[in-house]
C-alpha positions as CSV (number, residue, x, y, z in Angstrom):
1,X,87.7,-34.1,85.6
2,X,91.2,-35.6,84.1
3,X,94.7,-33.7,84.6
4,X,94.5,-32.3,81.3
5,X,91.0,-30.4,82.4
6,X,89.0,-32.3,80.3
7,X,86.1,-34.6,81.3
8,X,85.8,-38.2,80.7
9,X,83.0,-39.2,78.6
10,X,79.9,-41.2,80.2
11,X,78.4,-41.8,76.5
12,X,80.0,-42.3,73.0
13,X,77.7,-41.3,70.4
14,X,78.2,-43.4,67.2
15,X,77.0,-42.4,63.6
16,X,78.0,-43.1,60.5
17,X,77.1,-41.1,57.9
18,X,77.2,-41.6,54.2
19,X,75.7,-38.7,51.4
20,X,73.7,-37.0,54.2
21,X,74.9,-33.0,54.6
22,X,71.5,-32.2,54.6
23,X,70.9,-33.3,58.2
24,X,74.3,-34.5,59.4
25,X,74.9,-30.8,61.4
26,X,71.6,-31.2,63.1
27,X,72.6,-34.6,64.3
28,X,75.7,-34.0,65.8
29,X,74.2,-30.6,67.5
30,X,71.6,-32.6,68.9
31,X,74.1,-34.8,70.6
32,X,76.7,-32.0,71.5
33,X,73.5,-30.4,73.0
34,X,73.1,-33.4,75.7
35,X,73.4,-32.8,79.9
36,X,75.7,-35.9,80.2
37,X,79.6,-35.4,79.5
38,X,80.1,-37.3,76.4
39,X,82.4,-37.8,73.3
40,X,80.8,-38.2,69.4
41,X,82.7,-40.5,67.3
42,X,81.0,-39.6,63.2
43,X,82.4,-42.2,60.7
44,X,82.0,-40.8,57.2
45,X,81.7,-44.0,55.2
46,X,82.8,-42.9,51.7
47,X,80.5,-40.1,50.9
48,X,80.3,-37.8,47.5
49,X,78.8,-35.0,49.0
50,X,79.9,-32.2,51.6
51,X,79.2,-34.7,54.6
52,X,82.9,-34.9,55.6
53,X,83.6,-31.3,54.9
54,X,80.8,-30.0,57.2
55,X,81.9,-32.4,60.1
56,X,85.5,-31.7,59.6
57,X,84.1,-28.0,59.9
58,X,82.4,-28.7,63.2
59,X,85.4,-30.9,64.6
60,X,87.7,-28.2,64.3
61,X,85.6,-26.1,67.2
62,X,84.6,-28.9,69.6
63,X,86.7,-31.5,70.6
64,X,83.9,-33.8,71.8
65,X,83.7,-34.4,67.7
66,X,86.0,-36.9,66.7
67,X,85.8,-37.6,62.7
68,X,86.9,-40.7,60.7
69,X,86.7,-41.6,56.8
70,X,86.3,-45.3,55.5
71,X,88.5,-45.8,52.5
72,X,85.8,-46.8,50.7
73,X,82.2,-47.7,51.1
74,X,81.2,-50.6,53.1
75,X,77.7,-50.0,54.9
76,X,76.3,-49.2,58.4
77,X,77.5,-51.7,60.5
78,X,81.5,-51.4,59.4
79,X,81.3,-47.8,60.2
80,X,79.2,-48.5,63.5
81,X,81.9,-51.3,64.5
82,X,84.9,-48.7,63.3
83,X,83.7,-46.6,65.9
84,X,83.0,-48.7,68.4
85,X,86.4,-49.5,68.7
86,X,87.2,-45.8,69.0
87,X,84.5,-45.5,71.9
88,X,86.0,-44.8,75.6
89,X,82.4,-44.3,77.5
90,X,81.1,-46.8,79.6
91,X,77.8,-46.2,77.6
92,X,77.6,-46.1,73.4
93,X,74.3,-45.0,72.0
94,X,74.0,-44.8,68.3
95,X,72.2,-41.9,66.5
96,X,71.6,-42.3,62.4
97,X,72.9,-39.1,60.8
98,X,69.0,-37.9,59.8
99,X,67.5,-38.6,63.2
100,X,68.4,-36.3,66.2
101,X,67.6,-36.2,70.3
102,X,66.0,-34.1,72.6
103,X,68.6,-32.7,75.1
104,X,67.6,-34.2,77.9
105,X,67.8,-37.8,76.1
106,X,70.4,-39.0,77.2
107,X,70.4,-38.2,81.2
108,X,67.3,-40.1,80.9
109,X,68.0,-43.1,79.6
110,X,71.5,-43.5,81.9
111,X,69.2,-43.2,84.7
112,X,67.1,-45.5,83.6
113,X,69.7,-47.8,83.3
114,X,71.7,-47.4,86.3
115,X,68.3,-47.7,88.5
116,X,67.6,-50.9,86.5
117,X,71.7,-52.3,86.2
118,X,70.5,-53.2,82.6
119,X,73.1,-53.6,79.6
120,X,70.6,-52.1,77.6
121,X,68.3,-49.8,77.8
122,X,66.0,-48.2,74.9
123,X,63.3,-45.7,74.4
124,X,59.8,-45.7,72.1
125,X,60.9,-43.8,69.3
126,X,59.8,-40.4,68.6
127,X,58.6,-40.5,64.3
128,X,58.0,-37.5,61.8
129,X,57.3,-36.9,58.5
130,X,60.1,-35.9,56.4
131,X,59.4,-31.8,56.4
132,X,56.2,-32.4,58.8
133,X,56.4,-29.8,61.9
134,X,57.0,-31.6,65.4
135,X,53.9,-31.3,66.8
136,X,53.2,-34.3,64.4
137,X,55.4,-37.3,65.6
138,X,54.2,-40.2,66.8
139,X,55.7,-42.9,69.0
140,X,56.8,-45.9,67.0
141,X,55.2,-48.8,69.4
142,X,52.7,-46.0,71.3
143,X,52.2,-48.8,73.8
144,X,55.2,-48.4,76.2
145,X,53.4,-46.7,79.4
146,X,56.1,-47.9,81.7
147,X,59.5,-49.1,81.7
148,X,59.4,-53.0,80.7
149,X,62.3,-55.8,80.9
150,X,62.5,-57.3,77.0
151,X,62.9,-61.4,76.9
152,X,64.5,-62.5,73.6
153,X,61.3,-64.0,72.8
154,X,59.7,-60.6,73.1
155,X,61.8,-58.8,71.0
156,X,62.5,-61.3,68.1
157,X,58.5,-61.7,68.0
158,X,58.5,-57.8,67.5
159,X,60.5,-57.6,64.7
160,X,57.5,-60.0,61.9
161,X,56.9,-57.6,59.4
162,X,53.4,-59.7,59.7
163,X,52.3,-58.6,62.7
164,X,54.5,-55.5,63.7
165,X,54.4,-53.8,59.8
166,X,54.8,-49.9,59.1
167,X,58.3,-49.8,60.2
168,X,57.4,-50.4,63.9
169,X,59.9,-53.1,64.9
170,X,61.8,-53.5,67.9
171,X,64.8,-53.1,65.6
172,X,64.4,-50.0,64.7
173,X,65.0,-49.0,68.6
174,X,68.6,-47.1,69.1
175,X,69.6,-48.2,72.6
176,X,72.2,-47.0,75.5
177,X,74.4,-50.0,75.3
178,X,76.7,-50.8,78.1
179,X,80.1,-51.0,76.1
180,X,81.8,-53.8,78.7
181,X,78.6,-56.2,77.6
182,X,79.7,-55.7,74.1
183,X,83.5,-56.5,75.0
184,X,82.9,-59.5,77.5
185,X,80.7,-61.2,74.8
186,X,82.5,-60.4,71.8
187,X,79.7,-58.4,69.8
188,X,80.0,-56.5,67.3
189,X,77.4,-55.5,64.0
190,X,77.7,-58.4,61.3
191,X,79.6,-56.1,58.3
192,X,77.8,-58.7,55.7
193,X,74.0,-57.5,56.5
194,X,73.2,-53.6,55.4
195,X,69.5,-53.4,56.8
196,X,69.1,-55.3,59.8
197,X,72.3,-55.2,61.3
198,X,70.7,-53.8,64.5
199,X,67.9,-56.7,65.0
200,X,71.0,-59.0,64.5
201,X,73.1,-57.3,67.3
202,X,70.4,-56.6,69.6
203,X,69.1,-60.5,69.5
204,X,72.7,-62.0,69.8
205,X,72.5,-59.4,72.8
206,X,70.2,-61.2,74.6
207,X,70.7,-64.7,73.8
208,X,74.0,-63.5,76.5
209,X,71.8,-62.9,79.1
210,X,71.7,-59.1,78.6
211,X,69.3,-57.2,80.9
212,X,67.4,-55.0,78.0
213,X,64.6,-51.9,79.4
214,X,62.4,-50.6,77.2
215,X,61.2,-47.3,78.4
216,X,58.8,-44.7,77.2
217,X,59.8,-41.9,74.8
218,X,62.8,-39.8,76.1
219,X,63.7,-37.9,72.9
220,X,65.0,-40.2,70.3
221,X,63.1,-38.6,66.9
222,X,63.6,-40.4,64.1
223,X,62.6,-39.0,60.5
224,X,60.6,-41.1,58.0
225,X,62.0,-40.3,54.6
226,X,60.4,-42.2,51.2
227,X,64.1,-42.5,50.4
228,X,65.4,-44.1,53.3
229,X,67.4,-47.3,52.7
230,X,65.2,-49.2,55.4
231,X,62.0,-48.9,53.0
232,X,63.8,-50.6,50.3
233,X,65.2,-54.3,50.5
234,X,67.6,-55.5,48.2
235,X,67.1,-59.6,48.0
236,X,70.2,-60.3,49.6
237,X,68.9,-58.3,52.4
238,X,66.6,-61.5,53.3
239,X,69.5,-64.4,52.3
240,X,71.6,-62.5,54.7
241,X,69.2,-62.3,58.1
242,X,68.1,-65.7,57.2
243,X,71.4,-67.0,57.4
244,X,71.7,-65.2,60.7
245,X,68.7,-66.7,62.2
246,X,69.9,-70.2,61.0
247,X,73.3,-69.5,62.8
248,X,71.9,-68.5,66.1
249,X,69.3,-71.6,65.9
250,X,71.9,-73.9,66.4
251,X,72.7,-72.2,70.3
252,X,72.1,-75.1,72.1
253,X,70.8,-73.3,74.7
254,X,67.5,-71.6,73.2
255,X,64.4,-71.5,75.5
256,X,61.5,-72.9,73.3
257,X,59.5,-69.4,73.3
258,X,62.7,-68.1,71.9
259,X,63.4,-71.0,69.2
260,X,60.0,-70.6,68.3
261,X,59.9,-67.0,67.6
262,X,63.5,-67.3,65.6
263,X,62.1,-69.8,63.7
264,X,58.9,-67.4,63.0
265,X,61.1,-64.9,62.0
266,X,63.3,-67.4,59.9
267,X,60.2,-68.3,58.2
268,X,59.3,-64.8,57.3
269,X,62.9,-63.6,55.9
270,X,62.5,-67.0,53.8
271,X,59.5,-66.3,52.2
272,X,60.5,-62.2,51.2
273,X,63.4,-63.9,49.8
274,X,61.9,-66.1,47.4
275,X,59.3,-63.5,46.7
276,X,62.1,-61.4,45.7
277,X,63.9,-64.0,44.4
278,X,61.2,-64.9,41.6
279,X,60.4,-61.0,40.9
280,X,64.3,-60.8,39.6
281,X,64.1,-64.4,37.6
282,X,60.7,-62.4,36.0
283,X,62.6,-59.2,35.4
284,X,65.5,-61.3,34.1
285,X,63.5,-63.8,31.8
286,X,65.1,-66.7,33.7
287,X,62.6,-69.4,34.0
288,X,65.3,-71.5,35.6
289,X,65.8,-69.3,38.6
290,X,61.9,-68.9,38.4
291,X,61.5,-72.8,38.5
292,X,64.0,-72.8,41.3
293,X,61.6,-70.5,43.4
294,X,59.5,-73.0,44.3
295,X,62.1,-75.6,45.7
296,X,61.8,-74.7,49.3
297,X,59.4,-75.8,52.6
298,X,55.5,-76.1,51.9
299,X,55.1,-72.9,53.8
300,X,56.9,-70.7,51.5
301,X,55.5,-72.3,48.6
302,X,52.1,-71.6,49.6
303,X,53.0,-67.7,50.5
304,X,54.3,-67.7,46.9
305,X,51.1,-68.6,45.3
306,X,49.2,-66.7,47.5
307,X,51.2,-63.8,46.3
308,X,50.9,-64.7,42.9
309,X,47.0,-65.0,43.0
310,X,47.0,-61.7,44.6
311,X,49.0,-60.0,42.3
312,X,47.0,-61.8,39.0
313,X,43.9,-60.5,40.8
314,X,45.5,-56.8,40.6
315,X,46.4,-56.6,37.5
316,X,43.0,-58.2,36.1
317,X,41.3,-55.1,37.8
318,X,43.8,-52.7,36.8
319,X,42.9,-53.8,33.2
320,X,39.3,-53.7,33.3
321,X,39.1,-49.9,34.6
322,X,38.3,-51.4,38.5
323,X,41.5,-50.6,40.3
């Protein structure tokens, strides 16, 4: 206990929250209702509903609350890294503002950590229905029996919509982060990517060497909404995580299990991209930018076609009464 009678924080909770008073309160409870002393840093990033005003509310009564406002706008990671720099724990965790944890969460996962001296450490999430009672969650991955050390290989590999779809990627995983990792190797979420931003950070992560523990579920529940942002891509969304995979392919230091499964994932982000790329040049009559689809690697080409044929095929049946 510090001088003044108050107790320094082990964990920072991070959220940013934009438009979400319907679940922001529960959020913040859930973390205020944690065994581990801690500190909750909510960054309101430029929301038109009563999200600030029902913070504000709770800060007022529990100085464990600390509230900011962006001036305007500017996404998930630029509130995450604006309260990041706020953070004073040894340990930041980040909880999305329609998600909440279990109280003994938290106590878990430090243990976890500390027994393993990992930089990271995350749990199999806990995922519901939006308005489905809890006895129906499901673990995300549902294979995590014991706790397991992630390779950069690993986790990249788990993040190909191909082979890990339904929302189930390792991205998606909300980890105790050990804040001096973050500082030594100058990470922070990339501000230009809105979806993604965690896969980004998390990869860069280990490409430093850090010691990431994935553990079974400890309380993390995350709510599966048919309006969340992460069901719906914007193109740039793919231009912008390909250009991130491009920049950490030129490391020099990549083992080749890891350059392979970047250049998977590379791969993949390419081919969503000019998928989405020629369903805009369609929408926008452009048979220029549609034309332009088609200049990129042999690979992508093909997945284009194949996607073509397979939407022709759909439509045919739709027409003739057998969809």
């Amino acid at each position: 206990m510090n001088e003044d009678g108050t107790v320094t924080p082990e964990v920072t909770v991070i959220m940013a929250a934009w438009n979400a008073q319907a679940t922001v309160v529960r959020a913040i409870r859930s973390a205020l209702d944690q065994t581990v002393p801690l500190e909750i840093v909510v960054v309101d990033d430029c929301s038109s509903d009563r999200t600030l005003a029902l913070v504000e509310e709770l800060a007022i009564r529990e100085p464990r609350l600390k509230v900011l406002r962006q001036a305007y706008n500017q996404g998930p990671a630029a509130a995450r890294n604006r309260a990041l720099v706020e953070s004073r724990a040894e340990w930041v965790t980040v909880l999305d503002s329609d998600d909440w944890m279990e109280s003994g969460r938290l106590a878990a996962l430090l243990a976890f950590a500390r027994h393993r001296h990992a930089d990271f450490v995350a749990d199999d999430i806990w995922k519901i229905d939006e308005g489905a009672p809890v006895s129906e969650r499901r673990a995300m991955l549902g294979d995590v029996d014991d706790p397991q050390i992630l390779s950069a290989g690993r986790f990249i590999s788990s993040n190909l919509t191909a082979e890990h779809g339904g929302r189930r990627e390792m991205g998606f995983l909300k980890p105790l982060m050990r804040r001096q990792f973050l500082l030594q190797n100058e990470l922070r979420y990339d501000e230009a990517i809105r979806l993604g931003e965690d896969y980004v950070l998390y990869t860069k992560a280990l490409l430093e060497g850090a010691v990431f523990v994935l553990v079974p579920p400890a309380g993390y529940v995350a709510t599966v909404r048919s309006t969340s942002l992460s069901g719906r891509h914007a193109t740039d969304v793919h231009a912008r995580l390909a250009a991130a995979d491009r920049d950490m392919l030129c490391r020099q230091d990549l083992p080749a299990t890891t350059k392979q499964a970047l250049e998977a994932h590379l791969l993949e982000q390419r081919r969503k991209l000019a998928w989405r790329q020629l369903i805009d040049a369609v929408r926008d009559a452009d048979p220029v930018a549609a034309a332009r689809c088609f200049w990129a690697p042999p690979r992508v080409v093909a997945d284009l076609l194949s996607r073509l044929t397979r939407e022709s095929i759909t439509r045919v049946r739709q027409r003739v009464g057998m969809g």
